[in-house]
C-alpha beads as a LAMMPS data file, in Angstrom:
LAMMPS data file: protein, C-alpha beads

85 atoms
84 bonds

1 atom types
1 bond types

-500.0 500.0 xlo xhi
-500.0 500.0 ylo yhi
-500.0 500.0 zlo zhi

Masses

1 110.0

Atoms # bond

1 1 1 136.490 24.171 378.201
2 1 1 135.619 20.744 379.491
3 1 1 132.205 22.662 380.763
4 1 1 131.492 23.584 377.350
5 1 1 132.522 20.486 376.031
6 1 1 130.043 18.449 378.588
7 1 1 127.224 20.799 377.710
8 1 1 127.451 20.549 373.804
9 1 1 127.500 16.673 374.376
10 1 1 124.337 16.677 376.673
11 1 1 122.336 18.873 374.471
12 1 1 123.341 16.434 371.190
13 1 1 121.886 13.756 373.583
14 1 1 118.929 15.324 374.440
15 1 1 118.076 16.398 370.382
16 1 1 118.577 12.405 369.534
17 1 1 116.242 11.393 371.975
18 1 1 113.630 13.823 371.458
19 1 1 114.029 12.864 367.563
20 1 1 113.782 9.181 368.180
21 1 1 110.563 9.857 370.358
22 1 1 108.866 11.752 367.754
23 1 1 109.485 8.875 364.640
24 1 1 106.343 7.054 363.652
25 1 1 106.557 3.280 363.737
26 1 1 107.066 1.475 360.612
27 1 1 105.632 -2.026 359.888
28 1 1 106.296 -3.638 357.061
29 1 1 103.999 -6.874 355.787
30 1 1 105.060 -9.024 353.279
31 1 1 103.097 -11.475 351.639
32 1 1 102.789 -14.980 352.471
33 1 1 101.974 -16.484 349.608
34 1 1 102.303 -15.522 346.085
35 1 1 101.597 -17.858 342.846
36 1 1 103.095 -17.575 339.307
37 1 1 101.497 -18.575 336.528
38 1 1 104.290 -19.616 333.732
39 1 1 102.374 -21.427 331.272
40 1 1 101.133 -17.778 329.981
41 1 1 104.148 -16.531 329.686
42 1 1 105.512 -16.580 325.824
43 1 1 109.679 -15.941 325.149
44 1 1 110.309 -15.142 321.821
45 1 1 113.737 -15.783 320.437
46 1 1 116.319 -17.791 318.440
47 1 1 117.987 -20.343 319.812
48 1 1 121.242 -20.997 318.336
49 1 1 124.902 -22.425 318.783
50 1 1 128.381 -21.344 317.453
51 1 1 129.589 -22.702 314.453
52 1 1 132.922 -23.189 315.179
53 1 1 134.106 -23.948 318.883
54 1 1 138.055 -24.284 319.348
55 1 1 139.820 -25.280 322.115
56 1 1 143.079 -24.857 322.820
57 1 1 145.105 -27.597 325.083
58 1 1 147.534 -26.187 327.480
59 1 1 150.333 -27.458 329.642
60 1 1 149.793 -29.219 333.211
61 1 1 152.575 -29.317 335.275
62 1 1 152.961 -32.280 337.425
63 1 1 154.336 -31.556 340.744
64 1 1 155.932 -34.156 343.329
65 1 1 154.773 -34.769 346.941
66 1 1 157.460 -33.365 349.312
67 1 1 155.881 -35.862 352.237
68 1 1 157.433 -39.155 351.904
69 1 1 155.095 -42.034 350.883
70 1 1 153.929 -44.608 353.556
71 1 1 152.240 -47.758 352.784
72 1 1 150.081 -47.852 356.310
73 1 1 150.184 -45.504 359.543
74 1 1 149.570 -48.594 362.407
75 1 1 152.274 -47.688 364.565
76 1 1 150.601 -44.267 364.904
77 1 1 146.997 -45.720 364.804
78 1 1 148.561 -47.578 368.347
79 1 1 150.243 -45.221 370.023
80 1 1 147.207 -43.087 369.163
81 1 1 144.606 -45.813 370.742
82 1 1 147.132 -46.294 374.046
83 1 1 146.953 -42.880 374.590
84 1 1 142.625 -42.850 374.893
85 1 1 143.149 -45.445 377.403

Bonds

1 1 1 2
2 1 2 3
3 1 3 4
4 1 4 5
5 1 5 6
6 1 6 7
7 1 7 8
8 1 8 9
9 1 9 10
10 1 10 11
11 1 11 12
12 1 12 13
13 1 13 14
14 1 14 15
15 1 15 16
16 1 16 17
17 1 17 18
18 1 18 19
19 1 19 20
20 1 20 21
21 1 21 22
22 1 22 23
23 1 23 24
24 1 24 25
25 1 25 26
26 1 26 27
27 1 27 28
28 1 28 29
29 1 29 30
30 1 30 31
31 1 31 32
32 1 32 33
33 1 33 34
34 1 34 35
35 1 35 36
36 1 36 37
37 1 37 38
38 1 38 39
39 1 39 40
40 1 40 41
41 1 41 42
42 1 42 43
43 1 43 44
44 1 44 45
45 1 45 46
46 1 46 47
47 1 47 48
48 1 48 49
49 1 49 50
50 1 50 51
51 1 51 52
52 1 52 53
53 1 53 54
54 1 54 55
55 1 55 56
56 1 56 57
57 1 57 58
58 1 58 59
59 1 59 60
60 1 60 61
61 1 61 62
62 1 62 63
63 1 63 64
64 1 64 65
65 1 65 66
66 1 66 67
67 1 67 68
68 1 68 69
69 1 69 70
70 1 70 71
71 1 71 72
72 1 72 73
73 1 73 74
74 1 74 75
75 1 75 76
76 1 76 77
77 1 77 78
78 1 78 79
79 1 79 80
80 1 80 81
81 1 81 82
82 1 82 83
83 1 83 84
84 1 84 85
């Protein structure tokens, strides 16, 4: 079984390589440079606006800061700068 098994796997091997040798090469080329010329292009349309715009005001919830408010962090800023040194 394993035999078999090695076999099938060689010969799939063998058919991709074979296939891959026989591909022509592709090469794509794009351009390097390409100019467009708007001034001779015309839209035709209206422009227009709504006549009535509505907007409807909704609630904002104000939420609290769980962290506890500090005026100025220098005890930290020092410890912080002692510790470089």
């Amino acid at each position: 079984m394993k035999l078999i098994l090695i076999i099938v796997i060689g010969i799939m091997f063998i058919s991709a390589s074979l296939a891959e040798v026989n591909k022509p090469e592709v090469i794509y080329k794009y351009k390097k440079y390409e100019k467009f010329d708007f001034e001779d292009m015309v839209v035709e349309g209206e422009t227009g606006s709504p006549g009535d715009l509505s907007v409807s005001s909704r609630f904002q919830r104000k939420f609290s800061n769980k962290l506890p408010y500090r005026k100025n962090f220098h005890a930290e800023i020092k410890k912080a700068v002692e510790r470089i040194r």
